[in-house]
OpenMM code with the backbone's topology and positions (N, CA, C; nanometers):
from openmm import Vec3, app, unit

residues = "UNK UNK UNK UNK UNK UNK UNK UNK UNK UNK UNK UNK UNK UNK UNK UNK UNK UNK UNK UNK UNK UNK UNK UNK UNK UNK UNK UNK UNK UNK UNK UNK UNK UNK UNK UNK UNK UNK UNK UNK UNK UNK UNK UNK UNK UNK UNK UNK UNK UNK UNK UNK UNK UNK UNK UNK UNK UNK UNK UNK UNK UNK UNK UNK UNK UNK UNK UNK UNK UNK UNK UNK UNK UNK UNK UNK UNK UNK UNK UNK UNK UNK UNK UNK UNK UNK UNK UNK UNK UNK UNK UNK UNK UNK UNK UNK UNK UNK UNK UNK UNK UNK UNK UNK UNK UNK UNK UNK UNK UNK UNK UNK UNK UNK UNK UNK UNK UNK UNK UNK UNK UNK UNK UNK UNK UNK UNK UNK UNK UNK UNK UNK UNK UNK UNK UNK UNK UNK".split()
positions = [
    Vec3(0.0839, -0.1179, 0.0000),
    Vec3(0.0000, 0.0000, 0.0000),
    Vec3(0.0889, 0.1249, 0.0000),
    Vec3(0.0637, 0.2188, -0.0842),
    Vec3(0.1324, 0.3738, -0.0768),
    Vec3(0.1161, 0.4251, 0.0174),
    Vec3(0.2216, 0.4699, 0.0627),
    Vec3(0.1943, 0.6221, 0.1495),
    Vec3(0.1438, 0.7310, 0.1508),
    Vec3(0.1028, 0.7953, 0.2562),
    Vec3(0.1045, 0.9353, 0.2489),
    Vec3(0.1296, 1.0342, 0.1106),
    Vec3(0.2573, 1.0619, 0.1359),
    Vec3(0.3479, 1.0811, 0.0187),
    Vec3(0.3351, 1.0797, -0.1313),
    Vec3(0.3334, 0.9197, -0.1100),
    Vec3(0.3291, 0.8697, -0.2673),
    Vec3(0.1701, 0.8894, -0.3110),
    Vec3(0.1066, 0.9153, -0.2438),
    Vec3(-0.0740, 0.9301, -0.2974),
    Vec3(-0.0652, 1.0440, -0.3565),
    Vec3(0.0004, 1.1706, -0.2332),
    Vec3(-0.0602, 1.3274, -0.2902),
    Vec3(0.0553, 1.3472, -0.3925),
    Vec3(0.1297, 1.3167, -0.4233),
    Vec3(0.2580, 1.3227, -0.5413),
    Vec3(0.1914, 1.2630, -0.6592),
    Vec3(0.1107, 1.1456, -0.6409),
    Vec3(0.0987, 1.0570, -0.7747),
    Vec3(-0.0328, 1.1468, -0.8121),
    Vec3(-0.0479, 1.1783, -0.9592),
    Vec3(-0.1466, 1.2801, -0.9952),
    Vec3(-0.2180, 1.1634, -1.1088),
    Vec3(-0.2307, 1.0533, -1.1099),
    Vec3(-0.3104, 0.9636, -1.1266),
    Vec3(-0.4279, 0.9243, -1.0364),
    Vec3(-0.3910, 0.9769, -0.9249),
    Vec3(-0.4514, 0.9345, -0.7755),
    Vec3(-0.5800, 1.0219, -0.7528),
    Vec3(-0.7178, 0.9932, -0.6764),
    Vec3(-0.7491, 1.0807, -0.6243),
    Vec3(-0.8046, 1.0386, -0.4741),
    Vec3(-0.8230, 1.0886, -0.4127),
    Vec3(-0.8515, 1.0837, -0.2628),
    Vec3(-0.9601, 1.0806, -0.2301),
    Vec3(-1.0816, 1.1028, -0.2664),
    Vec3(-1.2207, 1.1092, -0.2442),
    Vec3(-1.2704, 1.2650, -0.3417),
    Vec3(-1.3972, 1.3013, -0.2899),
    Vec3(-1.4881, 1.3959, -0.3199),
    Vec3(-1.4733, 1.5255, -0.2679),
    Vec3(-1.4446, 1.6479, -0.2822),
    Vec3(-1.4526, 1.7834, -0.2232),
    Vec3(-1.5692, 1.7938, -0.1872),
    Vec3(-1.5668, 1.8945, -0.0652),
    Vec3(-1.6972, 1.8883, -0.0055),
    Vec3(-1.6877, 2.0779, -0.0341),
    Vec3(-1.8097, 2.1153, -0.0390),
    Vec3(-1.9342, 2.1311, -0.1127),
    Vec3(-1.8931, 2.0166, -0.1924),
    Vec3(-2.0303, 1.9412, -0.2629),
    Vec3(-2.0501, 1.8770, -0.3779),
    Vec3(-2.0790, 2.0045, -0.4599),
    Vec3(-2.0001, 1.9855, -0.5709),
    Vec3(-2.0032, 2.0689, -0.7110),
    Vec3(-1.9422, 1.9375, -0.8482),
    Vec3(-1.9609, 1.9934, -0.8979),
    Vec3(-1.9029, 1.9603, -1.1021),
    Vec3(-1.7762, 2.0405, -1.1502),
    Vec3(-1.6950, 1.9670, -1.1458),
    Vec3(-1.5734, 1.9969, -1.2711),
    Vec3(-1.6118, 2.0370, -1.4223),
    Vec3(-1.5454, 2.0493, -1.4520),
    Vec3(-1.5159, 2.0996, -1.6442),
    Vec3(-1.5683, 1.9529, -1.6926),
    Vec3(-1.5079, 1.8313, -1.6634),
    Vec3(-1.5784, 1.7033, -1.7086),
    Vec3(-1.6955, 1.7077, -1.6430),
    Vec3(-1.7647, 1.7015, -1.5681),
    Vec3(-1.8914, 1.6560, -1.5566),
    Vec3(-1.9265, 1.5648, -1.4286),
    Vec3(-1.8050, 1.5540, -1.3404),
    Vec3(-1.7947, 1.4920, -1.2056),
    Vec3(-1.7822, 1.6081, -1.1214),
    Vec3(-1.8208, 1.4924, -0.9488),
    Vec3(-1.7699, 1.5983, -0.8438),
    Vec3(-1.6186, 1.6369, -0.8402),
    Vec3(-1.5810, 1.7308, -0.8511),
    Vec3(-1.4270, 1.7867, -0.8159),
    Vec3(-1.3977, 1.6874, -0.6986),
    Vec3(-1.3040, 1.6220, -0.7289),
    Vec3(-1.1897, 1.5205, -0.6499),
    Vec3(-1.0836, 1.5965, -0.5896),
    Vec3(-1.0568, 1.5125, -0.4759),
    Vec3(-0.9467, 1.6112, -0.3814),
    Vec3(-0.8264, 1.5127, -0.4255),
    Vec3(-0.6932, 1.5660, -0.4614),
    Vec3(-0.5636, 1.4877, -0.5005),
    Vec3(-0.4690, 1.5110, -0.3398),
    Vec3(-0.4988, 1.5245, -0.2858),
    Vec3(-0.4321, 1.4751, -0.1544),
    Vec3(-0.5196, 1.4912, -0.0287),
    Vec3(-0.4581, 1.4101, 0.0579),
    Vec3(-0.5125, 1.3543, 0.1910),
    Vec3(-0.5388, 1.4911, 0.3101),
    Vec3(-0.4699, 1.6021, 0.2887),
    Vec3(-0.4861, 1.7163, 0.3336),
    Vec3(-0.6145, 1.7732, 0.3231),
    Vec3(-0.6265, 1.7894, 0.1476),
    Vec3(-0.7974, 1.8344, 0.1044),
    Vec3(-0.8845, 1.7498, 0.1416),
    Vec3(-0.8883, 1.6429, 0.1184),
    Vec3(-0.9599, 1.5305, 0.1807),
    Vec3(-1.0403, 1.5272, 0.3360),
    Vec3(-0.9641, 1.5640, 0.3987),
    Vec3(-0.9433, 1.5536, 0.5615),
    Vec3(-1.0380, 1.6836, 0.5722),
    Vec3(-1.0235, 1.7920, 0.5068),
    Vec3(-1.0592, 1.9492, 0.5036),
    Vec3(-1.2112, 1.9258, 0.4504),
    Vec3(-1.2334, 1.8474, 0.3621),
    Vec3(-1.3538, 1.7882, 0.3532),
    Vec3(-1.4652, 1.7426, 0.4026),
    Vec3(-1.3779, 1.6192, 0.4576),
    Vec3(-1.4516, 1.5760, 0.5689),
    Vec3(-1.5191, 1.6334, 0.7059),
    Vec3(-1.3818, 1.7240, 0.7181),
    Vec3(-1.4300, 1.7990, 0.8936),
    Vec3(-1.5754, 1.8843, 0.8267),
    Vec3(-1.5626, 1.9768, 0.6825),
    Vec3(-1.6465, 2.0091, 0.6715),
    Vec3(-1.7962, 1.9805, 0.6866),
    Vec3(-1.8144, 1.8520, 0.5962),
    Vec3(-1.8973, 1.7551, 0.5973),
    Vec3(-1.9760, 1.7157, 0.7422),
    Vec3(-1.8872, 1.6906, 0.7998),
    Vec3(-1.9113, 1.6376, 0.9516),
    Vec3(-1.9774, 1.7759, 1.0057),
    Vec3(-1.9349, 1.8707, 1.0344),
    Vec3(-1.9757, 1.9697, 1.0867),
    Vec3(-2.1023, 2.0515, 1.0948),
    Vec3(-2.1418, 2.0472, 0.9088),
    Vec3(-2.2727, 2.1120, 0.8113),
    Vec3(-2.3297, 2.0120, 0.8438),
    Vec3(-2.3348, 1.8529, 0.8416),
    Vec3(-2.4263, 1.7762, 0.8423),
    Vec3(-2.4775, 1.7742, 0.9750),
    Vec3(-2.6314, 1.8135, 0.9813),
    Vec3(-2.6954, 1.8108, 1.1142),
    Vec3(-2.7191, 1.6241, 1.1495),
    Vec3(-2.7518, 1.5948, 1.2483),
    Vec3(-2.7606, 1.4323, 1.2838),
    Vec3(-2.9171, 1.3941, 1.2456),
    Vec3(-2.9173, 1.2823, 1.1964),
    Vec3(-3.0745, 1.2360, 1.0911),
    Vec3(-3.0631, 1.3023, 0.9846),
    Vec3(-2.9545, 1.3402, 0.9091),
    Vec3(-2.9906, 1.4288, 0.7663),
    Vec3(-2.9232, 1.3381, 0.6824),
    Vec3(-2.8454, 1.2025, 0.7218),
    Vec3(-2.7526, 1.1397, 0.6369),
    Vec3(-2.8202, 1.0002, 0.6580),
    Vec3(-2.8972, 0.9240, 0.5254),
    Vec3(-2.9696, 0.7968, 0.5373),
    Vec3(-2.8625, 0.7202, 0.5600),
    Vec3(-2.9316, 0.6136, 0.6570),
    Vec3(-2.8272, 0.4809, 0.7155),
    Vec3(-2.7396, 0.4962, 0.8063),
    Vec3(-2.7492, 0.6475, 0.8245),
    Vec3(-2.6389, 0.6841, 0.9746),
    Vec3(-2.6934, 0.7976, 1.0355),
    Vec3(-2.7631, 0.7546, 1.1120),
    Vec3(-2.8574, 0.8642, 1.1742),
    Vec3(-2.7880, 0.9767, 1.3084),
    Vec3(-2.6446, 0.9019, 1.3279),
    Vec3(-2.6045, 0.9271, 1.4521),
    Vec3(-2.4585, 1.0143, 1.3675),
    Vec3(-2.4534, 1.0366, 1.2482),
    Vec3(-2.3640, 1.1223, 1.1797),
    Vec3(-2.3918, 1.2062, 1.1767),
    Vec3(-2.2811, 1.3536, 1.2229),
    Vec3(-2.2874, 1.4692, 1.2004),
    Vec3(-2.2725, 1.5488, 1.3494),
    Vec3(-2.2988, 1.6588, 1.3471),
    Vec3(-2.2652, 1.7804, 1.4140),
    Vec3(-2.4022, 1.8710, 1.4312),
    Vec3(-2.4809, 1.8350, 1.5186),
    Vec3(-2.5957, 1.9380, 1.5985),
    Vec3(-2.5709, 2.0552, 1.6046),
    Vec3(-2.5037, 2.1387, 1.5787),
    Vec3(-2.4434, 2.2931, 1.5548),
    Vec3(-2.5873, 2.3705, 1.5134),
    Vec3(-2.6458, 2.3379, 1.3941),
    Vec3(-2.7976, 2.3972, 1.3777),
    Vec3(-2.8792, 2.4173, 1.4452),
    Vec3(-2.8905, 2.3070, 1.5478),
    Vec3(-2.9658, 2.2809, 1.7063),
    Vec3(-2.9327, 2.3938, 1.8008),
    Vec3(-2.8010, 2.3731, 1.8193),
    Vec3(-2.7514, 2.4383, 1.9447),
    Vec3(-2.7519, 2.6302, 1.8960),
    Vec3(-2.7743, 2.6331, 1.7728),
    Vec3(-2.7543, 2.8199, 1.7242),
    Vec3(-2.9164, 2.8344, 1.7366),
    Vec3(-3.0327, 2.7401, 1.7516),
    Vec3(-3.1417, 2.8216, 1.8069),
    Vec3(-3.1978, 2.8331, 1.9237),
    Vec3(-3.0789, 2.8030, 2.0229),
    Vec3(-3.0637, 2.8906, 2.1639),
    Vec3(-3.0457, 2.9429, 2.1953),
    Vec3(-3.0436, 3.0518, 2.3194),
    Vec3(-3.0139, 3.1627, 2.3290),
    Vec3(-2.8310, 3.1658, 2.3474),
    Vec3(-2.7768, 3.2462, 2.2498),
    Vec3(-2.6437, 3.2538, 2.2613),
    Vec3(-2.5401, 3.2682, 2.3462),
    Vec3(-2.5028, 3.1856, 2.4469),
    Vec3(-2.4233, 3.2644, 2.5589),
    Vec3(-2.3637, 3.1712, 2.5751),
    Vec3(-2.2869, 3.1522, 2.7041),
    Vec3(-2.1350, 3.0899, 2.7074),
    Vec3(-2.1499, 2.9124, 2.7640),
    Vec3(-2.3241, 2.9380, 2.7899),
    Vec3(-2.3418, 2.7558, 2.7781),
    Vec3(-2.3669, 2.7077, 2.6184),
    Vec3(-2.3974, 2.8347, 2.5269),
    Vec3(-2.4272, 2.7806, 2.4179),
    Vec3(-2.2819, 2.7787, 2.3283),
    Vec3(-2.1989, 2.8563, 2.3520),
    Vec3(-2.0749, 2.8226, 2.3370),
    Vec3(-1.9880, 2.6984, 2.3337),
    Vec3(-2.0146, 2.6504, 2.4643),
    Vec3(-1.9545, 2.5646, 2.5439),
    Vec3(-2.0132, 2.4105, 2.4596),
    Vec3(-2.1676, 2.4303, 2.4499),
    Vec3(-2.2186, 2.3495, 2.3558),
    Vec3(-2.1622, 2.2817, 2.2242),
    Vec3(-2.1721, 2.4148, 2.1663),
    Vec3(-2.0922, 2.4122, 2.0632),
    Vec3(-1.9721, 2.3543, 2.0678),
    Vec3(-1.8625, 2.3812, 2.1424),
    Vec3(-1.7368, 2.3307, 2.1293),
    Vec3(-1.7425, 2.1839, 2.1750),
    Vec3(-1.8020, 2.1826, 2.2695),
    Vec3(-1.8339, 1.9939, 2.2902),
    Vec3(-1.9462, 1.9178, 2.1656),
    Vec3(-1.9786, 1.9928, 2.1269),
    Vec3(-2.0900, 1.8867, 2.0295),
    Vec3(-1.9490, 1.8832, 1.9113),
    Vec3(-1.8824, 1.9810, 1.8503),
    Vec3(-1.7262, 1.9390, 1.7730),
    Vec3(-1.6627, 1.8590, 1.8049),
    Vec3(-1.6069, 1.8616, 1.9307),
    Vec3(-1.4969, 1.7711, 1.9718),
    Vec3(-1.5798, 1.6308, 1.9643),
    Vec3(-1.6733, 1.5998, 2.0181),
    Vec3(-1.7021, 1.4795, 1.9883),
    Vec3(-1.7417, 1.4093, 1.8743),
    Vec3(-1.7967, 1.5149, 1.8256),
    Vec3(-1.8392, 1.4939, 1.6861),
    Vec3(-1.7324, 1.3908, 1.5950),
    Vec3(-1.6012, 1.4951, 1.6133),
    Vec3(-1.4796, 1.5066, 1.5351),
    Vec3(-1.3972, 1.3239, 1.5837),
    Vec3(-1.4303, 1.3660, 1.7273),
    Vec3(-1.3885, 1.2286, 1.7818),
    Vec3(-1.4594, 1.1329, 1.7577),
    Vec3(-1.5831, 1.0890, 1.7304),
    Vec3(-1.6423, 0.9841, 1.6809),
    Vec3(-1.6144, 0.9471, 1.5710),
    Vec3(-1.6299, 1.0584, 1.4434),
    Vec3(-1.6225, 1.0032, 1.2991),
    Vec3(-1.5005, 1.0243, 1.2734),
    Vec3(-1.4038, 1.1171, 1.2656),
    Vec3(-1.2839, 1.1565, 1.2231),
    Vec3(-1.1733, 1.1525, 1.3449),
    Vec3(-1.1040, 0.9968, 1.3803),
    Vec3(-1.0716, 1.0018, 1.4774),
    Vec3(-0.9011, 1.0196, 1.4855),
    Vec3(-0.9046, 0.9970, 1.2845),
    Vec3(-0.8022, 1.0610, 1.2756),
    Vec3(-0.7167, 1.2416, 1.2750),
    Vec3(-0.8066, 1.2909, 1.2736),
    Vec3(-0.7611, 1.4629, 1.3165),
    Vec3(-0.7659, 1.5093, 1.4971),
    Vec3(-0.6579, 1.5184, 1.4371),
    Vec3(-0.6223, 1.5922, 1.6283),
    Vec3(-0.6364, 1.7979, 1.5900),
    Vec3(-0.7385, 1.7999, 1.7179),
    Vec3(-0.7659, 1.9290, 1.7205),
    Vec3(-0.6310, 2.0219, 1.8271),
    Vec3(-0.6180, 2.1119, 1.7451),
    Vec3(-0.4741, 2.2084, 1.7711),
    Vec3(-0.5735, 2.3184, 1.8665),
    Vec3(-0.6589, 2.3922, 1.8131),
    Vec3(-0.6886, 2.4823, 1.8625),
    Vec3(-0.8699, 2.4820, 1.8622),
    Vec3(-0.9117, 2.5355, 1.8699),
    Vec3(-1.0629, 2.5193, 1.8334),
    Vec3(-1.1480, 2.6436, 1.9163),
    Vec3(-1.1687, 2.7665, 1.8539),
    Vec3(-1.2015, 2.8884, 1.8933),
    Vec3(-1.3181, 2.9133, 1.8716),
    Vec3(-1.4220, 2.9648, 1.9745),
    Vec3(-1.5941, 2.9669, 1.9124),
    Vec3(-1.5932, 3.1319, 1.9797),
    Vec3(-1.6293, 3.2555, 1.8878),
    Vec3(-1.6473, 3.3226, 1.9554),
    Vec3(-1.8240, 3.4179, 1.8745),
    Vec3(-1.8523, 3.4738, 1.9863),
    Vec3(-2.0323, 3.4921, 1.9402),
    Vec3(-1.9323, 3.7151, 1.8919),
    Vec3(-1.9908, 3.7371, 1.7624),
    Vec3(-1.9651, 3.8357, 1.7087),
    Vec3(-2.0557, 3.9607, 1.7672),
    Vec3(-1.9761, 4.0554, 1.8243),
    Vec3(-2.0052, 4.1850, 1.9044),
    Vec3(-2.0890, 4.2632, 1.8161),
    Vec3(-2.0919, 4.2686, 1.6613),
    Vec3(-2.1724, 4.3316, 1.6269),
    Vec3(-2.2699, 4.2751, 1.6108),
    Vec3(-2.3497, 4.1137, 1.5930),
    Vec3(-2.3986, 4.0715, 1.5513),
    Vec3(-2.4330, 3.9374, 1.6632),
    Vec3(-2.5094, 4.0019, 1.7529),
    Vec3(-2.4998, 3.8744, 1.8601),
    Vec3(-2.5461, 3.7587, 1.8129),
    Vec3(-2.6555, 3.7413, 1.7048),
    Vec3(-2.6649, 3.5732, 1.6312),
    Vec3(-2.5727, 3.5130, 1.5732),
    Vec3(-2.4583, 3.5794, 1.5623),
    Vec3(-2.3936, 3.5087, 1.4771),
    Vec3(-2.2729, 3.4463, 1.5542),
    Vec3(-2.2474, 3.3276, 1.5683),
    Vec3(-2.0893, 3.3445, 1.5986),
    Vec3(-2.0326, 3.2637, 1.4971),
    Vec3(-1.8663, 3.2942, 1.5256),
    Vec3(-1.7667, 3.2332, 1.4263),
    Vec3(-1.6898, 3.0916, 1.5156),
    Vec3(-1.6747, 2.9997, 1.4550),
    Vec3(-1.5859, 2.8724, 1.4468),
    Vec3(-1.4698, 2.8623, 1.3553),
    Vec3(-1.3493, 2.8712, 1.4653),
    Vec3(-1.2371, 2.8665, 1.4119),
    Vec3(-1.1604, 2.7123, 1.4651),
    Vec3(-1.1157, 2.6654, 1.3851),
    Vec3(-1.0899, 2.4900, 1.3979),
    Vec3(-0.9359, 2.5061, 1.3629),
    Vec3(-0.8297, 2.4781, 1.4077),
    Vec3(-0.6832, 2.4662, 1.3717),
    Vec3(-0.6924, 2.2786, 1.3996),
    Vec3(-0.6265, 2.2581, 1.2817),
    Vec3(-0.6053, 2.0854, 1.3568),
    Vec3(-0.5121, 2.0151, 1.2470),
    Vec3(-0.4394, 1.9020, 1.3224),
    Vec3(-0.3447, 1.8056, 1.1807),
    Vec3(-0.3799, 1.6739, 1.2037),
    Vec3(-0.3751, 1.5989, 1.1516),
    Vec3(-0.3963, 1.4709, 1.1248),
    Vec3(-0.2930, 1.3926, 1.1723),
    Vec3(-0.3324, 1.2498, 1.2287),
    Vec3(-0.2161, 1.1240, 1.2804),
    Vec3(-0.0920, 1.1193, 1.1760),
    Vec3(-0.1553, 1.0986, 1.0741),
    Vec3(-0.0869, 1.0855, 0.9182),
    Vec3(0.0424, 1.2053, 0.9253),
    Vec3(-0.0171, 1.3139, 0.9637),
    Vec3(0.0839, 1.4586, 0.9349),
    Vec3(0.0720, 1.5222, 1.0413),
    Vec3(0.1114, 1.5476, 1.1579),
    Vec3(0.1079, 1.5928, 1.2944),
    Vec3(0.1556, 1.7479, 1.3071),
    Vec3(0.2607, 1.7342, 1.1888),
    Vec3(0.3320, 1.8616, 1.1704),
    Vec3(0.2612, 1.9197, 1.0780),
    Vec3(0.1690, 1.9029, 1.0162),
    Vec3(0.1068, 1.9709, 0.9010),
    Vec3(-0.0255, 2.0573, 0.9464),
    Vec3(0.0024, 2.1775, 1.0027),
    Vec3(-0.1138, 2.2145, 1.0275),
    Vec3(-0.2378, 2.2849, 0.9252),
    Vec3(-0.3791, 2.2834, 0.9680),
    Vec3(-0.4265, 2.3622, 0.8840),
    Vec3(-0.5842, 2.3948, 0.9073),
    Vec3(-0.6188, 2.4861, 0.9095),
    Vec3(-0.7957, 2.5576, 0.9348),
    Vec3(-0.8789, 2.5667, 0.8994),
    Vec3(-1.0022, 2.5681, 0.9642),
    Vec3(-1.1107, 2.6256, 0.8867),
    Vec3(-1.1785, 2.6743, 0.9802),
    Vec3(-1.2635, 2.8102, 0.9162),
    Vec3(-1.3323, 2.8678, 0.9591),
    Vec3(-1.4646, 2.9316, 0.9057),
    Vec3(-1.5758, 2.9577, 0.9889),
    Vec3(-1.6936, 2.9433, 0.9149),
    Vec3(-1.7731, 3.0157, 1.0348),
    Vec3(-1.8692, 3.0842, 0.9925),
    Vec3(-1.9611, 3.1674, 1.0701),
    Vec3(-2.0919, 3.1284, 1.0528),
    Vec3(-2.1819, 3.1263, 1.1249),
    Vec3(-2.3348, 3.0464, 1.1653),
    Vec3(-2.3764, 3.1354, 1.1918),
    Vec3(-2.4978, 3.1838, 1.1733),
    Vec3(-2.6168, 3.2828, 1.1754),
    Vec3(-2.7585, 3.2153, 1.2295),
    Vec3(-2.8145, 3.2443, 1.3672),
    Vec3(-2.9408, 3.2240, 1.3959),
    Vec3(-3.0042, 3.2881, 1.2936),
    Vec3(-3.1118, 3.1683, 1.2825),
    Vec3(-3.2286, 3.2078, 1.1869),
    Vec3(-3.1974, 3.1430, 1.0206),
    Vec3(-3.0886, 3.1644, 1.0022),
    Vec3(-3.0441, 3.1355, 0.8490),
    Vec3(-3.0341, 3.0091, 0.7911),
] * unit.nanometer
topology = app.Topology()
chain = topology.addChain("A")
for resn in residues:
    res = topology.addResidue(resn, chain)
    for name in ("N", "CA", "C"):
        topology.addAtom(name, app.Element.getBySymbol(name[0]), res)
């Protein structure tokens, strides 16, 4: 079996599906060519997907939708960051979380932002983020 390495180097290869689902120039979903995009995918995936929205795995995903039509404050925070971590730890047990920042926006008290730093077993030294803002009501 290839490595790491030899997967995201070999450009014959692809790694799975980019998340958003979209269409390439051919007529498929855009494919991720290394295990980095891949991974960046997934957390996405995991995160947007509320739990019961994915047939045959009812217990997949991230309640985040749930927990933003409560009233916003530092248990709903707190929510938030534990419904991730476990989330992340159930399905994706390969990404280790580096940092993981939830903060509710001063101008805009519905909204807060999720900031995720994290690397993978695979690449420990490879760090990398995402971040994404949630809006009550939206």
């Amino acid at each position: 079996m290839a490595n790491v390495r030899e997967i995201d180097r070999n450009d014959d290869v692809y790694v799975g599906i980019e998340f958003p689902l979209d269409h390439n120039l051919t007529g498929f979903f855009r494919q991720s060519k290394t295990i980095q995009q891949q991974v960046k995918s997934n957390i996405k995936n995991l995160l947007l997907t509320s739990k019961g929205e994915r047939v045959f795995q009812p217990d997949f995903g991230c309640d985040l939708r749930d927990l933003l039509f409560e009233q916003i404050n530092s248990e709903t925070l707190d929510g938030v960051d534990n419904s991730i971590r476990i989330a992340l730890d159930t399905w994706l047990p390969y990404v280790n979380i580096n940092d993981l920042i939830i903060i509710q926006n001063e101008s805009n008290p519905n909204e807060i932002t999720i900031s995720l730093e994290y690397s993978t077993t695979l690449q420990p030294d490879a760090l990398d983020n995402i971040t994404f803002n949630l809006v009550v009501g939206e």
